[in-house]
C-alpha positions in Angstrom: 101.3 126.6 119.8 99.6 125.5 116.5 98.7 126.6 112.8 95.6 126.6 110.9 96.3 125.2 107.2 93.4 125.6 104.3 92.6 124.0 101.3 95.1 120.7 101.3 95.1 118.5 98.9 96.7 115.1 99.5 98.0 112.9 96.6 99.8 109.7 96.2 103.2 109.6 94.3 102.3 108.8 90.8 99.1 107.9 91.2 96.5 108.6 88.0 93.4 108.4 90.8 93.4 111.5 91.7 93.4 113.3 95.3 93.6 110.4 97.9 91.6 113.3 100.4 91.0 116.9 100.6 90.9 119.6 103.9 89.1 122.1 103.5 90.8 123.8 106.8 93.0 121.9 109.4 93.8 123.2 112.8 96.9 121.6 114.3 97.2 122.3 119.0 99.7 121.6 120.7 100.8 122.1 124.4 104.1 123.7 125.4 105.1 121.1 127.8 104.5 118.7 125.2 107.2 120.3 122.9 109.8 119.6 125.5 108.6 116.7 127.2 106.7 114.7 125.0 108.9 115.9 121.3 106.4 114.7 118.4 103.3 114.4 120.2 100.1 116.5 119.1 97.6 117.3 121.7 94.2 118.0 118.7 94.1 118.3 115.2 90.6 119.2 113.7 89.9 118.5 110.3 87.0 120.7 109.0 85.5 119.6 105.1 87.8 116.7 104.9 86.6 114.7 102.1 88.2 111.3 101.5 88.6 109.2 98.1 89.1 105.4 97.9 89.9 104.3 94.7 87.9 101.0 93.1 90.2 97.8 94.2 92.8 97.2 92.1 93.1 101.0 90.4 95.9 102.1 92.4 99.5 101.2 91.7 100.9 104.0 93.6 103.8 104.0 96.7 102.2 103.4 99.6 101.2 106.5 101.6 103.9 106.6 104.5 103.9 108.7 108.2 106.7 109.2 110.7 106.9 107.0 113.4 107.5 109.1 115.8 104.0 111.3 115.4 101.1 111.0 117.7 98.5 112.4 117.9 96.2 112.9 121.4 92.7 113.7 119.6 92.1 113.8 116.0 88.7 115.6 115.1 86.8 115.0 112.0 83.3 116.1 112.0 81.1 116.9 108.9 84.0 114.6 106.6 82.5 112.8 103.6 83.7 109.0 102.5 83.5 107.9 98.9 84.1 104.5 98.0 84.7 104.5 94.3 83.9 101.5 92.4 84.6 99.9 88.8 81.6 100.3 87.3 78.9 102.5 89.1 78.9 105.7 91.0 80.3 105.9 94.4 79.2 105.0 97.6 79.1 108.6 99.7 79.0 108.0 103.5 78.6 111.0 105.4 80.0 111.5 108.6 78.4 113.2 111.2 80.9 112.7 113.6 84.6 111.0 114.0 86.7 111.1 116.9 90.0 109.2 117.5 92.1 108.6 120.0 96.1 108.1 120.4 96.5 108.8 117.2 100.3 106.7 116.1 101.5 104.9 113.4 102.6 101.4 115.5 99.4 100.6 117.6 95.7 100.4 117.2 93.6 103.3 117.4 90.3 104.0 119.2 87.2 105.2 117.3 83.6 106.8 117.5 81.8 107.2 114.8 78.4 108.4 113.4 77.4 108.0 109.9 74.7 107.9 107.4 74.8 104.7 105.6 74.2 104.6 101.6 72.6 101.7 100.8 70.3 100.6 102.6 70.1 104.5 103.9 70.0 104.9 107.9 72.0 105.8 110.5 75.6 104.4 112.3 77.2 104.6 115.0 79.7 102.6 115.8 83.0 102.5 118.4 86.5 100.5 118.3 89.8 100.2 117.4 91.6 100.2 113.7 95.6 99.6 113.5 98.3 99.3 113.3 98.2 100.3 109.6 99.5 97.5 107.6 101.4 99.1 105.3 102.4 96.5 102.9 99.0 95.3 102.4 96.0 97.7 104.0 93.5 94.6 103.2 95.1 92.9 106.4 95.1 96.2 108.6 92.9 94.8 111.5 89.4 96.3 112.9 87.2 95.5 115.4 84.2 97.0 117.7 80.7 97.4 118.1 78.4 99.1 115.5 74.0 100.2 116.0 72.7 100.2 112.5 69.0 102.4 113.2 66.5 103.4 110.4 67.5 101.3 107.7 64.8 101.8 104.9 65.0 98.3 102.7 62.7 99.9 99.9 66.2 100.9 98.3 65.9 97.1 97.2 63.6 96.0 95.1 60.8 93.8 96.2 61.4 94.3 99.7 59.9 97.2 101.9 60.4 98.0 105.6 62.7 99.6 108.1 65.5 97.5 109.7 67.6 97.7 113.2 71.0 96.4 114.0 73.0 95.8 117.4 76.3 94.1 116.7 80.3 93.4 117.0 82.7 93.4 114.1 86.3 92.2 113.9 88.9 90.9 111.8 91.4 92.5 108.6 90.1 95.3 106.9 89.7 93.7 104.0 87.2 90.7 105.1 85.6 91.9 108.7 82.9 89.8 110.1 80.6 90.6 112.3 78.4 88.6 115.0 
């Protein structure tokens, strides 16, 4: 069992932002057994053209965006998305991303991530693995992350003055909205 779904658009309640993210096409699998055995559980979803939006810090006075508890998710697929990071006063920062697979998919524990991504600014590549979660919905700043990342092809002549290609090996943890790495 399963359904395909195109061209969604996801909004916040009375937000003035715009669309929080876009599908192009989502393709929801599930697994008879699981209907009777497992009731709310989602063996795949694959989200093909899925374009997210974050709005610049402070823009969005919205309702936060809320999901049932009692949805998980085995595999969630999200291959080819794009990440724009709006901010106040310049254009956005566009990651794309090659690849994004998570794992265990639910709304009350941590979830396990690989990514692969080109970077902005300075433009290279990522790849990076982990967990993010539980969502914190009352403040997303303090919705906890941690892993390991490889930063590879870095080109510093985006910066003026400086010239050369960097590398980068490293772990990361702490709240979403001030993560440290080491």
């Amino acid at each position: 069992p399963g359904c395909v779904a195109e061209g969604i658009t996801f909004t916040r309640k009375n937000s003035t932002t715009g669309p929080l993210f876009t599908i192009q096409q989502i393709r929801i699998q599930a697994r008879y057994s699981d209907l009777f055995i497992r009731p709310g559980y989602i063996a795949r979803i694959i989200l093909d053209g899925l374009h997210v939006v974050v709005p610049p810090l402070g823009t969005n006075k919205s309702e936060p965006l809320q999901t049932d508890p009692k949805i998980r998710i085995g595999t969630l697929l999200a291959d080819g998305a794009i990440l724009d990071i709006q901010r106040q006063h310049d254009s956005p920062l566009r990651f794309g991303i090659h690849a994004l697979t998570l794992h265990s998919v639910s709304r009350n524990s941590a979830i396990p991530f690989r990514l692969a991504m080109a970077n902005p600014v300075p433009t290279g590549e990522i790849t990076s693995q982990g967990r993010f979660g539980p969502w914190n919905f009352d403040d997303a700043a303090q919705t906890p992350l941690s892993g390991s990342y490889t930063f590879k092809q870095a080109d510093l002549s985006n910066f003026h003055g400086i010239a050369g290609m960097l590398s980068s090996d490293g772990k990361f943890s702490g709240p979403l909205g001030h993560v440290e790495s080491s």
